[in-house]
N, CA, C and O atoms as CSV, one atom per row, in Angstrom:
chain,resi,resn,atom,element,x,y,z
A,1,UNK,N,N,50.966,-4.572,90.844
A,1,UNK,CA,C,51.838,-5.140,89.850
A,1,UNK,C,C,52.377,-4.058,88.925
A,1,UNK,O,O,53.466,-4.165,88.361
A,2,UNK,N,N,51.546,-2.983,88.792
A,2,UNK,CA,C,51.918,-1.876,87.462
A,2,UNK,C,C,52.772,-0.699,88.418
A,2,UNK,O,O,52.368,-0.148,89.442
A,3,UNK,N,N,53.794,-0.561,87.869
A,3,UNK,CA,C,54.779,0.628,88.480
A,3,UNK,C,C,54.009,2.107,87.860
A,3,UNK,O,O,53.063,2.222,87.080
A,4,UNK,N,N,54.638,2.895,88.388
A,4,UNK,CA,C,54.291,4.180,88.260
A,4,UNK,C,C,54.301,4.750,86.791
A,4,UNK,O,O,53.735,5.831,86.628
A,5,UNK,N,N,54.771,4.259,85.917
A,5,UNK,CA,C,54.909,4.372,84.502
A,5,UNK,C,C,54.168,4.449,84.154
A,5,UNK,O,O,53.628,5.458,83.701
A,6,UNK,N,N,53.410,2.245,84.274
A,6,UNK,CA,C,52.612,2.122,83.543
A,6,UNK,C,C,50.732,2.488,84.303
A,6,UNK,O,O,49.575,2.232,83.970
A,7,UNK,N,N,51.349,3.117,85.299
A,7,UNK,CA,C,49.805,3.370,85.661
A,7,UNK,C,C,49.258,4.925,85.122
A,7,UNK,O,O,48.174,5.482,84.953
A,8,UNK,N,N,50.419,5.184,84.999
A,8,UNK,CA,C,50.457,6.926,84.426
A,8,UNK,C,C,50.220,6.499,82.994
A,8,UNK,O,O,49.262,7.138,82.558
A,9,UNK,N,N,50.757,5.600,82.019
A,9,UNK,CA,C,50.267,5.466,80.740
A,9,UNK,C,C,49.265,4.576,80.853
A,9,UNK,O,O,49.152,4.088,79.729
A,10,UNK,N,N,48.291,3.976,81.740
A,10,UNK,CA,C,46.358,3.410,81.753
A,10,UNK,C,C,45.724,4.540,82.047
A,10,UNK,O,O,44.501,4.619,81.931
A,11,UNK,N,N,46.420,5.478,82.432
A,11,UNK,CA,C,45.141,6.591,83.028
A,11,UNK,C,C,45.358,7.408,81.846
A,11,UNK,O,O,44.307,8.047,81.795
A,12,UNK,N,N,45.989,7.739,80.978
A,12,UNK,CA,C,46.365,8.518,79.908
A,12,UNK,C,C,45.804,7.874,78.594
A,12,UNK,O,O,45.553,8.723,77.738
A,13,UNK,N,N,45.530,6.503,78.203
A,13,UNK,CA,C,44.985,6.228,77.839
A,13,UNK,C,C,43.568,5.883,77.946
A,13,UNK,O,O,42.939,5.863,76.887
A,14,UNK,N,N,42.984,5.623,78.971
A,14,UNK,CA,C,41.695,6.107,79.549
A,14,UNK,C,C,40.920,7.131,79.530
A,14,UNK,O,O,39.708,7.135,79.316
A,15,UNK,N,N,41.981,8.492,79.876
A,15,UNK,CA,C,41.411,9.624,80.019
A,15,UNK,C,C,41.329,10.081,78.079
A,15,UNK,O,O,40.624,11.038,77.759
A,16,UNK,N,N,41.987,9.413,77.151
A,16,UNK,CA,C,42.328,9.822,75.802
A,16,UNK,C,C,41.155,9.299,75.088
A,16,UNK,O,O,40.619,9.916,74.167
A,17,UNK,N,N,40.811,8.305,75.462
A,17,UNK,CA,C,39.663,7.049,75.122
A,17,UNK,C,C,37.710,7.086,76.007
A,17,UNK,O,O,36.748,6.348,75.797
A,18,UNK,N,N,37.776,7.578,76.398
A,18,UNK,CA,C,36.537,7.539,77.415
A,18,UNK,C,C,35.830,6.908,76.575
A,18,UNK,O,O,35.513,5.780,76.951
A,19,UNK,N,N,35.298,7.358,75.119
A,19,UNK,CA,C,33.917,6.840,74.511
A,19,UNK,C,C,34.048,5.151,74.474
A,19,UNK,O,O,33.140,4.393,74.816
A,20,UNK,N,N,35.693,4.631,73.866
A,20,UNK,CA,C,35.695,3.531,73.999
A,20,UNK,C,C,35.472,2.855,75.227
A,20,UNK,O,O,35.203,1.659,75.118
A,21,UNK,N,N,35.521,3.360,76.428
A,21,UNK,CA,C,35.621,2.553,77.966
A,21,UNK,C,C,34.054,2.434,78.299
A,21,UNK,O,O,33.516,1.738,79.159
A,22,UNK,N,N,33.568,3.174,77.519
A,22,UNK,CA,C,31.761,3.368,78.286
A,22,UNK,C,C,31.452,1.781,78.196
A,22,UNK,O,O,31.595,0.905,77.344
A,23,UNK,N,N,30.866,1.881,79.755
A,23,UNK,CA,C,30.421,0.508,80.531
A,23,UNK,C,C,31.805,0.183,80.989
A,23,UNK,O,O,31.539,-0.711,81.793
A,24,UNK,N,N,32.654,0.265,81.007
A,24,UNK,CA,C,33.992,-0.466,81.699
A,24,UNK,C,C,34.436,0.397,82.602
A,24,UNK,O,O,34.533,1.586,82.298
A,25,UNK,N,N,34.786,-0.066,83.885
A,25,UNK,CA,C,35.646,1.175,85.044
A,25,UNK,C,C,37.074,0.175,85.264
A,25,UNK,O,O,37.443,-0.995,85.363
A,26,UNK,N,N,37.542,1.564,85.256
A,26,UNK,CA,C,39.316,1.340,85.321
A,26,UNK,C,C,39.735,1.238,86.984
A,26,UNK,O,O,39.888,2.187,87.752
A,27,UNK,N,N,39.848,0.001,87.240
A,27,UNK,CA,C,40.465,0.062,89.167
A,27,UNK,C,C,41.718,-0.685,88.961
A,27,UNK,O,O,41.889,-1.445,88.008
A,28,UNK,N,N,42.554,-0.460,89.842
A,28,UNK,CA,C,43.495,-1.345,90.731
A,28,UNK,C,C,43.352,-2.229,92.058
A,28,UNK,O,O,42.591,-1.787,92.918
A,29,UNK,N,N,43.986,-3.387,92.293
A,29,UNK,CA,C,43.832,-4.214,93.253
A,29,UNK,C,C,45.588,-4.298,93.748
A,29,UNK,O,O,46.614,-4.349,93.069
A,30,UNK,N,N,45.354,-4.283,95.232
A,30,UNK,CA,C,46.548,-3.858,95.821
A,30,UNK,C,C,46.655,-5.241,96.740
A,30,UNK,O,O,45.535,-5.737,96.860
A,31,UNK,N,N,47.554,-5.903,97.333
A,31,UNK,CA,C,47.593,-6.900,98.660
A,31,UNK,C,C,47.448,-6.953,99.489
A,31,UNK,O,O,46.798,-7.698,100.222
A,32,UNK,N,N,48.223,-5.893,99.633
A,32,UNK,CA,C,48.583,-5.240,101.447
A,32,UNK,C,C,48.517,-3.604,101.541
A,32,UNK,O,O,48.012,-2.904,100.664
A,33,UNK,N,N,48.988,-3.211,102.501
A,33,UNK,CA,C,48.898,-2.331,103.061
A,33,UNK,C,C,49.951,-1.821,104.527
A,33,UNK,O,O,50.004,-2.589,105.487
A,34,UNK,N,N,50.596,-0.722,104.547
A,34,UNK,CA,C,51.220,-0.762,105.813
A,34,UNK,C,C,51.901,-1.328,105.264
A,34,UNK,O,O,51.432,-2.392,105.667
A,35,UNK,N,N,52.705,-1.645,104.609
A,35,UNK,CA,C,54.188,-1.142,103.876
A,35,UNK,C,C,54.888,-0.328,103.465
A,35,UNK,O,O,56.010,-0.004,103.854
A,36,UNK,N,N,54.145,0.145,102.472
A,36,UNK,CA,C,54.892,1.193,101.347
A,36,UNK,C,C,53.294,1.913,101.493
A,36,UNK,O,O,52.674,1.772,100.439
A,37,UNK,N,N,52.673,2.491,102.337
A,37,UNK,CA,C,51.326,3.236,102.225
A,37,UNK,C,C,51.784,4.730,101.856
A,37,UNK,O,O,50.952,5.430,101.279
A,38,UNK,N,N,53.103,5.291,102.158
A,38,UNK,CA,C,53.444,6.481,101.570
A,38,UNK,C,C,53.854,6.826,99.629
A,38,UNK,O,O,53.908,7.851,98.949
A,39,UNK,N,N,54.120,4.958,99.275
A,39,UNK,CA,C,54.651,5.294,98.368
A,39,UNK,C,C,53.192,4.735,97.435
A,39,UNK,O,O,53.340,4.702,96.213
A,40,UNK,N,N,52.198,4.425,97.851
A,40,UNK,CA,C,50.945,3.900,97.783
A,40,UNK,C,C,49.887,5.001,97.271
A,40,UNK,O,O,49.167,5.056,96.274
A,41,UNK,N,N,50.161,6.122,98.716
A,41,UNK,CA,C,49.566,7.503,98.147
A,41,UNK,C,C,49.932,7.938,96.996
A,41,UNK,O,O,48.948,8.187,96.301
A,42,UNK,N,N,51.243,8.207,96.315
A,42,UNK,CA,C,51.770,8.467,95.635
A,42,UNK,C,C,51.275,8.356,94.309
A,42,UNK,O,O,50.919,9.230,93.519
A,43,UNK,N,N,51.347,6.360,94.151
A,43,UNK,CA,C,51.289,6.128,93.022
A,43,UNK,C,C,49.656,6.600,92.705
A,43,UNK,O,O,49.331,6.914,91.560
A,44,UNK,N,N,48.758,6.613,93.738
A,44,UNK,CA,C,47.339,7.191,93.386
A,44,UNK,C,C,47.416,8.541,93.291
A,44,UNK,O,O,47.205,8.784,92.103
A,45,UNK,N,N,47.563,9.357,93.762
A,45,UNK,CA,C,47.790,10.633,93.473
A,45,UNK,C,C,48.199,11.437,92.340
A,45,UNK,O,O,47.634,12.266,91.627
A,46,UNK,N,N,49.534,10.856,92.406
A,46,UNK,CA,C,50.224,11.122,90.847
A,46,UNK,C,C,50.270,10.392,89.785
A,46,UNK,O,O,50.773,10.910,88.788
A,47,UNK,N,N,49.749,8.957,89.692
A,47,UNK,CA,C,49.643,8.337,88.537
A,47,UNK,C,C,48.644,7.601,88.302
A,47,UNK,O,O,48.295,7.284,87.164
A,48,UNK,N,N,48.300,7.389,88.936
A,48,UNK,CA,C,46.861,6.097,89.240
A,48,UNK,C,C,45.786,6.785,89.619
A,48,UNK,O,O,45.663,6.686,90.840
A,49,UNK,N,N,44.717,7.620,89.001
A,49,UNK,CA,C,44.051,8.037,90.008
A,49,UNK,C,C,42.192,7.426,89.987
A,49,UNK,O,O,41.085,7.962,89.946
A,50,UNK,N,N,42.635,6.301,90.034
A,50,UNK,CA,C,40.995,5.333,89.717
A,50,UNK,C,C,41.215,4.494,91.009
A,50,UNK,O,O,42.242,4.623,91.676
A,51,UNK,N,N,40.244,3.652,91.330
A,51,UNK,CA,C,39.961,3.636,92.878
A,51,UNK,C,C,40.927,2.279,92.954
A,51,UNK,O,O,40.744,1.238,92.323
A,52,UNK,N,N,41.629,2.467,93.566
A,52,UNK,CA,C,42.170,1.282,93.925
A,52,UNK,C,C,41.573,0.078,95.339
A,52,UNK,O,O,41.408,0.625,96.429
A,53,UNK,N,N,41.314,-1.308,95.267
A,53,UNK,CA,C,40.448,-2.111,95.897
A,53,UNK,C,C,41.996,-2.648,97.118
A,53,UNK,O,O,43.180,-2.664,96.782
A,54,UNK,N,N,41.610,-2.900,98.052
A,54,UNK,CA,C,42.517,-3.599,99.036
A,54,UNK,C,C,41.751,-4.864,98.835
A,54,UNK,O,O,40.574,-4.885,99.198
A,55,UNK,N,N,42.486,-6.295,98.103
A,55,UNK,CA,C,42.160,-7.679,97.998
A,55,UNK,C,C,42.928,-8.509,99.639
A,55,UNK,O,O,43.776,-9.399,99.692
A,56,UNK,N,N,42.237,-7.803,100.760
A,56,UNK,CA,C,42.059,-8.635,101.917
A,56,UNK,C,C,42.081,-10.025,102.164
A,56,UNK,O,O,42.555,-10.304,103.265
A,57,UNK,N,N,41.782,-10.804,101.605
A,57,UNK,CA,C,41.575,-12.607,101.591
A,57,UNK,C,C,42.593,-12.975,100.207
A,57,UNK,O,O,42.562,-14.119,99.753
A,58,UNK,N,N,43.613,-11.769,99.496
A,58,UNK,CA,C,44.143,-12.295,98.381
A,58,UNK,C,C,43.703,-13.097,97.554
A,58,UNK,O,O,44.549,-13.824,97.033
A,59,UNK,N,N,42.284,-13.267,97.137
A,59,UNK,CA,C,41.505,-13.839,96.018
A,59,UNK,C,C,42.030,-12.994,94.945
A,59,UNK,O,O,42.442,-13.831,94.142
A,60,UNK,N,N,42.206,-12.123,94.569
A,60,UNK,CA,C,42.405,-11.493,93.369
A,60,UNK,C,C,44.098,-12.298,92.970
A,60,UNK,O,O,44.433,-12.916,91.959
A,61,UNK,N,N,44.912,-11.954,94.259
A,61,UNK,CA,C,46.390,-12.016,94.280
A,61,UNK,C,C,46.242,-14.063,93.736
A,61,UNK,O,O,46.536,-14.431,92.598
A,62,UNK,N,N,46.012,-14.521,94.253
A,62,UNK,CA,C,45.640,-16.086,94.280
A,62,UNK,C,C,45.134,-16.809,92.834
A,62,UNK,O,O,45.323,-17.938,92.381
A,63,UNK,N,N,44.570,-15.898,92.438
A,63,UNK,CA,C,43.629,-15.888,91.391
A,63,UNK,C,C,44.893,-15.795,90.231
A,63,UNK,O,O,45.020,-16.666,89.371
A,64,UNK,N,N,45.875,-14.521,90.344
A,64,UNK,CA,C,46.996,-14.762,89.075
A,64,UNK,C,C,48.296,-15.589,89.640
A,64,UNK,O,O,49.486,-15.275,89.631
A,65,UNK,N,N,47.741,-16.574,90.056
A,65,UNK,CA,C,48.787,-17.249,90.346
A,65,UNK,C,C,49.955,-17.035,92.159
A,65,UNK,O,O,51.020,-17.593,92.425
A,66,UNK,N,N,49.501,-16.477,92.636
A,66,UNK,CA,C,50.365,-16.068,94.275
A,66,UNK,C,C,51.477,-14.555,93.948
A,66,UNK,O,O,52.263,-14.101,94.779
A,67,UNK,N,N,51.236,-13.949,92.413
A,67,UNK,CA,C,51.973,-13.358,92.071
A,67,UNK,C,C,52.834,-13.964,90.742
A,67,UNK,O,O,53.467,-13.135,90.089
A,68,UNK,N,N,52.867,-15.040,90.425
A,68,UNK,CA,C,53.189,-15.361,88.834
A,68,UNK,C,C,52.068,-15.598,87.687
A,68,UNK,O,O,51.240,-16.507,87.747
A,69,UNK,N,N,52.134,-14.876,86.882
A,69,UNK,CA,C,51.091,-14.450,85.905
A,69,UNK,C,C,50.736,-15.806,85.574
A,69,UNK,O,O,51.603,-16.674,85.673
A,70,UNK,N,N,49.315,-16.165,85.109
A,70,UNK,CA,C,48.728,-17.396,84.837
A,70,UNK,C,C,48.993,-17.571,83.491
A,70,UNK,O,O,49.348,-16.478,83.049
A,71,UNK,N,N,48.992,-18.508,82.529
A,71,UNK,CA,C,48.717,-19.207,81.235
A,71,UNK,C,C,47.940,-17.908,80.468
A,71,UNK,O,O,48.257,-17.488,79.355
A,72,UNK,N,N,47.022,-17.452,81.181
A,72,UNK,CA,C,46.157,-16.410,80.204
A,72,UNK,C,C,46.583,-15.096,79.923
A,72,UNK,O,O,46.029,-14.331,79.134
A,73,UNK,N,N,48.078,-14.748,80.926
A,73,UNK,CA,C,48.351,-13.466,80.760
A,73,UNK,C,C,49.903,-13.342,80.857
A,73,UNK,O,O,50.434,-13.953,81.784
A,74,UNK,N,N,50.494,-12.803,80.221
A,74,UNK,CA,C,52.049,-12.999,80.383
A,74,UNK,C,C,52.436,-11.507,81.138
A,74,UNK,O,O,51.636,-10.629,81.461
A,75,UNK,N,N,53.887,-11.508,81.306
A,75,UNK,CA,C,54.175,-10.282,81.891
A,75,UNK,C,C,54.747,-8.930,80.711
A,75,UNK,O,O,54.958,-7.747,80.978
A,76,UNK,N,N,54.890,-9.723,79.247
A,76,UNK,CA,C,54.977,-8.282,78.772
A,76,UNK,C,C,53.593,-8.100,78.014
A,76,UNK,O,O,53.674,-7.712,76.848
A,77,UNK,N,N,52.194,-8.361,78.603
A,77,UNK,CA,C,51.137,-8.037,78.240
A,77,UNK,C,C,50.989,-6.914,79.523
A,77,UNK,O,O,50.674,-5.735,79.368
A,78,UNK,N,N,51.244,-7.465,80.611
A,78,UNK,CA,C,51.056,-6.570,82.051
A,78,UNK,C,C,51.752,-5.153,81.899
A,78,UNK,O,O,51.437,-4.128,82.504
A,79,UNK,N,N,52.761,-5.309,80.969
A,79,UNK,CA,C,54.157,-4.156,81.039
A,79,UNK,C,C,53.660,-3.364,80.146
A,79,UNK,O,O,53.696,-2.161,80.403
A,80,UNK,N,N,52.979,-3.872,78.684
A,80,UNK,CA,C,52.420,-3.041,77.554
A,80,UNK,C,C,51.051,-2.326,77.499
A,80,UNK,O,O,50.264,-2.567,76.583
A,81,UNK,N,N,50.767,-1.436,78.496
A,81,UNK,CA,C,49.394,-0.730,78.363
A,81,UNK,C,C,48.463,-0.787,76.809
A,81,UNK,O,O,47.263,-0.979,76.615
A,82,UNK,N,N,49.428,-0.570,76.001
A,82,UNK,CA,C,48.690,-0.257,74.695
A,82,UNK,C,C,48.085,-2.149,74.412
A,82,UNK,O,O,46.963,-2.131,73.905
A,83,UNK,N,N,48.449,-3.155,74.571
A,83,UNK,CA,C,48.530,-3.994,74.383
A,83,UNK,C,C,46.856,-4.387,74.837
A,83,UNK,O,O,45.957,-4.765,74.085
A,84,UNK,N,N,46.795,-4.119,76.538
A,84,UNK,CA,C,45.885,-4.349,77.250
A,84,UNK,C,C,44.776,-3.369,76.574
A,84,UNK,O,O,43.882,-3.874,75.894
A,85,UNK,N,N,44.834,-2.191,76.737
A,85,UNK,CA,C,43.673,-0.939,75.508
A,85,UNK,C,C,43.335,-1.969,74.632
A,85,UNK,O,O,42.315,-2.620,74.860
A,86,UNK,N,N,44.101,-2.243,73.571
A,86,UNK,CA,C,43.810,-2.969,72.629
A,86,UNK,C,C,43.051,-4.467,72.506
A,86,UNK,O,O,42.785,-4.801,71.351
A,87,UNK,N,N,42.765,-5.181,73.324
A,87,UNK,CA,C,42.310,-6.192,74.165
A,87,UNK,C,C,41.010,-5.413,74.514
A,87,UNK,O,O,40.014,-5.649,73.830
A,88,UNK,N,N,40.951,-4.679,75.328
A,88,UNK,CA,C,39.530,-4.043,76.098
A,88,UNK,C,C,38.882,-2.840,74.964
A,88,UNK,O,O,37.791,-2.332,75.223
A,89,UNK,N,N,39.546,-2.489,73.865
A,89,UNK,CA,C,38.887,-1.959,72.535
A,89,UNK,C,C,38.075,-3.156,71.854
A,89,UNK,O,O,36.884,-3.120,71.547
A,90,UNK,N,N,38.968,-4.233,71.680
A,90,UNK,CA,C,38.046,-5.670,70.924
A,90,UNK,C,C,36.919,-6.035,71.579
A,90,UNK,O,O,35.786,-6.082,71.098
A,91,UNK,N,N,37.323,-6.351,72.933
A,91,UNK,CA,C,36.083,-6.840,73.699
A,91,UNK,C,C,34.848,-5.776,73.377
A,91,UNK,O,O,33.715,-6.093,73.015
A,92,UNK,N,N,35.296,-4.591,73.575
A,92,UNK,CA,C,34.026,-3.302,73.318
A,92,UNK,C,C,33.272,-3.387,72.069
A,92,UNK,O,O,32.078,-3.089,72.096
A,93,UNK,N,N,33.798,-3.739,71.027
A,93,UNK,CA,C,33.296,-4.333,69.818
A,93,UNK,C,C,32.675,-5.430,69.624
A,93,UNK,O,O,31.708,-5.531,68.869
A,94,UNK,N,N,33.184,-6.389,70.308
A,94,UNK,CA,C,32.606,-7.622,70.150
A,94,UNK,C,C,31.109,-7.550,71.058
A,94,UNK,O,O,30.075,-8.203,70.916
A,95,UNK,N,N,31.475,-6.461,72.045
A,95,UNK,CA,C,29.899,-6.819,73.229
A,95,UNK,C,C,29.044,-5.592,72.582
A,95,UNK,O,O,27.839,-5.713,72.802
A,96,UNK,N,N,29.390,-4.485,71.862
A,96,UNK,CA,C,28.831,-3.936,70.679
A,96,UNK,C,C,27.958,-4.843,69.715
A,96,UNK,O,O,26.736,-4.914,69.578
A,97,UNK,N,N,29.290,-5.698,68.923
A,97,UNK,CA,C,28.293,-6.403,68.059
A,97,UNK,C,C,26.622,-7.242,68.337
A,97,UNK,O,O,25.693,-7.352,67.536
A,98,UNK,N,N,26.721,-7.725,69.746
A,98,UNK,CA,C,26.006,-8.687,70.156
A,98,UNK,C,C,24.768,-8.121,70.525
A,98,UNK,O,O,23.680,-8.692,70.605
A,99,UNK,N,N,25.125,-6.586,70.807
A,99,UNK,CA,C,23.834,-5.909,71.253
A,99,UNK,C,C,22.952,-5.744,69.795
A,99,UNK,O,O,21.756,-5.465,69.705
A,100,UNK,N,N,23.576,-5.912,69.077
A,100,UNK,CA,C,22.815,-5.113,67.619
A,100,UNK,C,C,22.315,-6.005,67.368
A,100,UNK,O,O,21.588,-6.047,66.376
């Protein structure tokens, strides 16, 4: 779903942030395969470089809807990296607080 942009600005914020991510790993989930596998390398190579999962049975894909974002997530939350950071900074706090 994330173009080359915004996967280059999650890994940039990731790599800027580490202390906040501790306990959280940064992946991608892909559909297919044997399409665009050249332009696939790519986006891992040069922008994405956290493990990306092949969702085989499309449970993940199914899961946001067949490809239209569900009720819980819109598409300029998907488009705004800082948005999503900011979301997974709270949660880090909140599962912070609970330990104490």
């Amino acid at each position: 779903v994330l173009c080359r942009e915004h996967g280059q600005q999650l890994s940039q914020l990731a790599a800027n942030n580490q202390k906040q991510l501790e306990g959280f790993e940064l992946f991608g989930v892909v559909k297919e395969t044997g399409v665009d596998d050249l332009g696939l390398t790519d986006f891992y190579n040069d922008y994405f470089t956290y493990p990306l999962y092949l969702d085989e049975k499309l449970d993940f894909y199914h899961a946001f809807g067949d490809g239209k974002i569900t009720d819980h997530m819109s598409w300029s939350t998907m488009f705004k990296p800082w948005r999503i950071w900011k979301e997974i900074s709270s949660l880090s706090q909140r599962v912070k607080g609970k330990k104490a």
